[in-house]
Structures are given as C-alpha cells and as structure tokens.
Backbone as a printed PyTorch tensor [residue, N CA C, xyz], in Angstrom:
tensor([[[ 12.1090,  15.6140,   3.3800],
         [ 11.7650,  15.0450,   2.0870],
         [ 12.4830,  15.7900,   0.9570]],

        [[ 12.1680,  17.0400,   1.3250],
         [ 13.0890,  17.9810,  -0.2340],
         [ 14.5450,  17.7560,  -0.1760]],

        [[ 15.4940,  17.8300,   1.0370],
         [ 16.7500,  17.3000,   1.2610],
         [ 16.8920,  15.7250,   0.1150]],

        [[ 15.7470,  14.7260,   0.9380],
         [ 16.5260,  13.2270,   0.1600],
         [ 15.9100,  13.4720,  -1.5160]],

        [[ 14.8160,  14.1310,  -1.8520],
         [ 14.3900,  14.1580,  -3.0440],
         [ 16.1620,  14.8850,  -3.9330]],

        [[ 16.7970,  15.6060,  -3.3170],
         [ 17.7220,  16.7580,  -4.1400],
         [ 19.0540,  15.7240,  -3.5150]],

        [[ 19.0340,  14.8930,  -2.7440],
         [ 20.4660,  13.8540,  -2.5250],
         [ 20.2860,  13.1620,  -3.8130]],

        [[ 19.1010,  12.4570,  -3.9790],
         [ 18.4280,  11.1630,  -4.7760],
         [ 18.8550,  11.9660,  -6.1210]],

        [[ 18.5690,  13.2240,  -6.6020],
         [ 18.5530,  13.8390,  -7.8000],
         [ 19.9700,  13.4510,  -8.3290]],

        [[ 20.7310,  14.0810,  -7.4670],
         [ 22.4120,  13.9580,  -7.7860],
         [ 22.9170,  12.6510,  -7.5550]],

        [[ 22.5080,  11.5810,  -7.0390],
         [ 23.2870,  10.2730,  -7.6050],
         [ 22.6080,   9.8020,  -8.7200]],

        [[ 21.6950,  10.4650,  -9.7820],
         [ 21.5220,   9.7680, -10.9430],
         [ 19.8990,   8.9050, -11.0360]],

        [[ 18.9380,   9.8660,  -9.9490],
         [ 17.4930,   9.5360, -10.0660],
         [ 16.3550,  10.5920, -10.5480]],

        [[ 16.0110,  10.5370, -11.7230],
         [ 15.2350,  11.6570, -12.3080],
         [ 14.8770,  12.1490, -11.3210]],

        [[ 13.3840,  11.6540, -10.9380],
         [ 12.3750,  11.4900,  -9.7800],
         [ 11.7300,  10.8460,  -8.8400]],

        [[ 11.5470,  11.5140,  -7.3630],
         [ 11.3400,  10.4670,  -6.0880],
         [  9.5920,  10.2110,  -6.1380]],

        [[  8.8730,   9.2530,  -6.2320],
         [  7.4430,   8.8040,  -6.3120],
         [  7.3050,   9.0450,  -4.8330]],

        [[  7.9200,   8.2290,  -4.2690],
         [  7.5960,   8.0350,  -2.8420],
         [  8.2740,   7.8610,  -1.2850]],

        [[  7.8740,   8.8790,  -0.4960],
         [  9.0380,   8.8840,   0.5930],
         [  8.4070,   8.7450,   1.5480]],

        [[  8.5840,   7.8490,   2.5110],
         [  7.9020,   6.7900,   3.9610],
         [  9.1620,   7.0000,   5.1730]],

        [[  9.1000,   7.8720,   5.9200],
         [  9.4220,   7.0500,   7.4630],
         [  9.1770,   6.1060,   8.0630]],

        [[ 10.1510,   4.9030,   8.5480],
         [ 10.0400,   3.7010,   9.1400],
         [ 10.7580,   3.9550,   9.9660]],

        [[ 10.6380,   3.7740,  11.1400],
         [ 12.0500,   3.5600,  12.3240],
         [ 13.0680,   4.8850,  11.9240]],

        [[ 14.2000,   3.9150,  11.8820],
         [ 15.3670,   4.5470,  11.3960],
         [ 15.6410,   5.1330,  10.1370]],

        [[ 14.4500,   4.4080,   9.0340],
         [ 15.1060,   4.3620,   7.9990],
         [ 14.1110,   4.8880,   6.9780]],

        [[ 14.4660,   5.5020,   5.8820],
         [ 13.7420,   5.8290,   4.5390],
         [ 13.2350,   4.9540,   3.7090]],

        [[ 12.1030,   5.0560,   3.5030],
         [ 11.4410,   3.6850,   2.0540],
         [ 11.1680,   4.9580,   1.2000]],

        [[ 11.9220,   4.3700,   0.2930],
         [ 11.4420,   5.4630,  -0.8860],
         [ 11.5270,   4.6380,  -2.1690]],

        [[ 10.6460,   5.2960,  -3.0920],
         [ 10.7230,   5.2480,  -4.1880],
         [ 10.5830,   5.7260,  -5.4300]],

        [[ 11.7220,   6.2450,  -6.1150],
         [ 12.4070,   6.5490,  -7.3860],
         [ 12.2270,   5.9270,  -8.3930]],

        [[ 12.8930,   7.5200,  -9.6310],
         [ 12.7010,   6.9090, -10.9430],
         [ 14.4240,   6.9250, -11.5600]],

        [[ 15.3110,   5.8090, -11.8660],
         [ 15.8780,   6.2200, -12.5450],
         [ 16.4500,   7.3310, -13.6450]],

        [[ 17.1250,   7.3350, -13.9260],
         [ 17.9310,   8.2880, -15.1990],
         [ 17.4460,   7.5360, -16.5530]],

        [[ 17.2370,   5.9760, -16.7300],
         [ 16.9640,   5.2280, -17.5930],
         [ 15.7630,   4.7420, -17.6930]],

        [[ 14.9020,   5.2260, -16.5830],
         [ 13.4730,   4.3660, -16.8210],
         [ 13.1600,   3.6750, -15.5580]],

        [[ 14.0880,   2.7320, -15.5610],
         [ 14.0900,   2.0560, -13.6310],
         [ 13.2030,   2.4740, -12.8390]],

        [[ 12.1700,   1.7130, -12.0030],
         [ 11.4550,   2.0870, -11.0400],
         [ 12.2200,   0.9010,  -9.6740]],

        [[ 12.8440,   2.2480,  -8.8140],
         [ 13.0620,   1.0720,  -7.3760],
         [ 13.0010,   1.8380,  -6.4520]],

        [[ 13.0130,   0.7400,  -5.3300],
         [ 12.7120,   1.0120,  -4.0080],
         [ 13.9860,   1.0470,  -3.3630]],

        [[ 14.1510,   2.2000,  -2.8100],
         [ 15.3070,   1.9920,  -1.9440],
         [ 15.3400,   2.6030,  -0.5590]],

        [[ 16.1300,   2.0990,   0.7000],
         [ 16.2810,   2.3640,   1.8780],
         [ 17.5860,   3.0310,   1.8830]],

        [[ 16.9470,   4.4770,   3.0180],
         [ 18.0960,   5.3210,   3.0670],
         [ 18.0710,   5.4750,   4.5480]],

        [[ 19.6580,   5.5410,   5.2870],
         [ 19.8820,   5.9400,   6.7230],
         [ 18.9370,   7.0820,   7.1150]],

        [[ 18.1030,   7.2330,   8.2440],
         [ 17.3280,   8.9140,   8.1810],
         [ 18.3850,   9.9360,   8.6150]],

        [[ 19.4660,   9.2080,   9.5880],
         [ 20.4920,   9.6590,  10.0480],
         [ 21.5760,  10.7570,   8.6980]],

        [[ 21.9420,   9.6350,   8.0050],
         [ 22.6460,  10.0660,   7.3030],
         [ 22.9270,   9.9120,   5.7140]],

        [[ 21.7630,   9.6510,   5.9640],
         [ 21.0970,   9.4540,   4.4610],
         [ 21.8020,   8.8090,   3.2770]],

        [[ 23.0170,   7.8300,   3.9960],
         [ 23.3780,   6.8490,   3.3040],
         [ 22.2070,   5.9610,   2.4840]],

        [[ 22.4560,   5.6680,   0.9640],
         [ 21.5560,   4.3580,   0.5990],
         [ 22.2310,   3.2260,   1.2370]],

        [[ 21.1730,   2.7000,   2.0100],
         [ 21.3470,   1.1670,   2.4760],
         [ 21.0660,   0.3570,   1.6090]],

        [[ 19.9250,   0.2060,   0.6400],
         [ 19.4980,  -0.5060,  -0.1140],
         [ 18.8720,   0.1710,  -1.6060]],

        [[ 19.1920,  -0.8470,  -2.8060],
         [ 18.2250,  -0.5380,  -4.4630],
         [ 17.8570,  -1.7700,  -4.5400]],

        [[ 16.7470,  -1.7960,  -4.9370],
         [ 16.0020,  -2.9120,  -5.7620],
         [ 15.0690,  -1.9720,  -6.8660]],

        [[ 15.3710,  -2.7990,  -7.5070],
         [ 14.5030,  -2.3420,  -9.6070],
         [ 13.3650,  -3.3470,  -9.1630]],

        [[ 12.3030,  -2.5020,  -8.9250],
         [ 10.8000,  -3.1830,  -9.0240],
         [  9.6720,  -2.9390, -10.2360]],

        [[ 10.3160,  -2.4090, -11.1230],
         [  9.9150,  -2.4610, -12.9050],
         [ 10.2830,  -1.4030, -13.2960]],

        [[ 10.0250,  -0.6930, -14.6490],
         [ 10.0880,   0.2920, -15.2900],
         [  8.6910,   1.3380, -15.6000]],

        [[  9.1690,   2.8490, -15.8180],
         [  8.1960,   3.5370, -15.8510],
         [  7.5100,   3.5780, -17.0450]],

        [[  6.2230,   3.6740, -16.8630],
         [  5.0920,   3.3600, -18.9280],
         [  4.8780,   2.0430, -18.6560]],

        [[  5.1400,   1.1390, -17.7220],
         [  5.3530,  -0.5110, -18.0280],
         [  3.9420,  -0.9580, -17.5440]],

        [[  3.3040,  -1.8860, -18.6370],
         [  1.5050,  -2.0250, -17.8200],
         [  1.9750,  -3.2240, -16.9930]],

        [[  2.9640,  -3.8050, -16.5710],
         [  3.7390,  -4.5840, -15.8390],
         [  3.4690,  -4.4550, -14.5440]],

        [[  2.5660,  -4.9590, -13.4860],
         [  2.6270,  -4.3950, -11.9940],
         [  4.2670,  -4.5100, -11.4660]],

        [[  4.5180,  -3.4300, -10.7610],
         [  5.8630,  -3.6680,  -9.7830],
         [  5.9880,  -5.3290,  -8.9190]],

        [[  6.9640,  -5.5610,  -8.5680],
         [  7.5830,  -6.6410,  -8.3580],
         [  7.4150,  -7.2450,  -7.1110]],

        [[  6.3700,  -7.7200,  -6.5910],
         [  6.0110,  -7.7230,  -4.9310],
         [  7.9800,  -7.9490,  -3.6050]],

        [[  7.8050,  -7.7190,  -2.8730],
         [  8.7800,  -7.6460,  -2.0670],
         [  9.4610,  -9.0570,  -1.8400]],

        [[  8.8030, -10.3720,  -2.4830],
         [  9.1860, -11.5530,  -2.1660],
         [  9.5100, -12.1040,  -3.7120]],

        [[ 10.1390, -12.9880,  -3.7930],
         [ 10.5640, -13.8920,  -4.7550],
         [ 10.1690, -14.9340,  -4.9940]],

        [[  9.2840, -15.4450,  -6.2790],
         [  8.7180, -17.0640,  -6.0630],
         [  9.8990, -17.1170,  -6.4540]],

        [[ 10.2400, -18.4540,  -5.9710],
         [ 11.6410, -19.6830,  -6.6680],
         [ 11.2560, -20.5640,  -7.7450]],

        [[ 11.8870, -20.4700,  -9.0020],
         [ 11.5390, -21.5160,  -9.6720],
         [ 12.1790, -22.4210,  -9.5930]],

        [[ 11.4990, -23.6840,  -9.3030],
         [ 12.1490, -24.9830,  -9.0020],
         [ 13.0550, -25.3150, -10.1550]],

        [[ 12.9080, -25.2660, -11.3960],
         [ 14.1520, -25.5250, -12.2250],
         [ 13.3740, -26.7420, -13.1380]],

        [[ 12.1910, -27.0890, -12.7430],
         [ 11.7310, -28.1670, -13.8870],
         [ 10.0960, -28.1110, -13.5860]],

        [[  9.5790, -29.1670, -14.4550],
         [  8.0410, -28.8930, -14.5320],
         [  7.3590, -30.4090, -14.9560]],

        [[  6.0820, -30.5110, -14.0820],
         [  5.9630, -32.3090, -15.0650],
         [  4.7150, -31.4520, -15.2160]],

        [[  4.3780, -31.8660, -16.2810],
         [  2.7510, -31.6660, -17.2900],
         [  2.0840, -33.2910, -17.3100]],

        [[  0.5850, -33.0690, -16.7340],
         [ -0.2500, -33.9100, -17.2490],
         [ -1.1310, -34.0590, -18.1150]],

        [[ -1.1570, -35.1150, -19.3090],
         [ -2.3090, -34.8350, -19.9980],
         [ -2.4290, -36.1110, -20.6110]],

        [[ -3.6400, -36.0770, -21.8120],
         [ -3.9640, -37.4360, -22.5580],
         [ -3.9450, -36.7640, -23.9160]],

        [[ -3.2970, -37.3950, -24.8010],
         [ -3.1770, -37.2500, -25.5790],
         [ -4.0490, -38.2750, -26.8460]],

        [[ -4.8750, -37.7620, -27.5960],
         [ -6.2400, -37.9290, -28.5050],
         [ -5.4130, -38.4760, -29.6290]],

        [[ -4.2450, -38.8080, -30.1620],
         [ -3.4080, -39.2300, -31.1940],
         [ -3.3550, -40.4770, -31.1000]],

        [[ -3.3610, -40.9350, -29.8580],
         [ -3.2300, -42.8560, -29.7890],
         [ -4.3330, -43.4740, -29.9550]]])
C-alpha cells in the first residue's frame, strides 16, 4: 500500500482514500492535484495504471458516480392538461 500510495503521489495525485486487492489488480481510490476524486485500477504486478475514471470532486455534497451509466435517450415526451383552454 505505502509503495502504490508514493507511485500514485508522483504521477500527480495529492492523496490515496482507498486501496482494495482484487485478483490481479488494484482498486483504488485517489485525490487529484486539482480536486478530482477517481477510481483507478493498477497492475499488482507492476503497478502499471490500467484504468482512471473521475467519480466527482472533493468538498462536493454530490454523491460519487455509481460504476454504470444511465443513457440518455436524447428526447423526452411530457404529459399533461393544460387549465388555459
């Protein structure tokens, strides 16, 4: 953990929140240089980052960003009655 916390330091991440063994691989999660809160996967091997995702910012009363994506369909129909006619 103190190894990826002091890798993570020097590519430009204040501070590590959280560090998880999975399998092969590191779930962690960091604080940016700018605020950025993400999750990222690191080799355990060789502690390459495999993966960043920005799952919000730090101070933000914003919950983090669940692991899935709704899709917005791109349009919207509204129903209603309107009391003017």
């Amino acid at each position: 953990a103190r190894q990826i916390s002091r890798q993570l330091r020097r590519s430009g991440y204040g501070s590590v929140r959280e560090i998880a063994l999975r399998g092969d691989q590191y779930r962690v999660v960091a604080v940016r240089n700018n605020g950025a809160l993400v999750r990222l996967r690191l080799d355990a091997y060789s502690g390459e980052i495999l993966s960043v995702r920005r799952i919000g910012w730090v101070g933000s009363t914003v919950r983090p960003a669940p692991h899935y994506r709704e899709r917005d369909p791109g349009y919207s129909i509204q129903f209603g009655w309107s009391s003017d006619n």
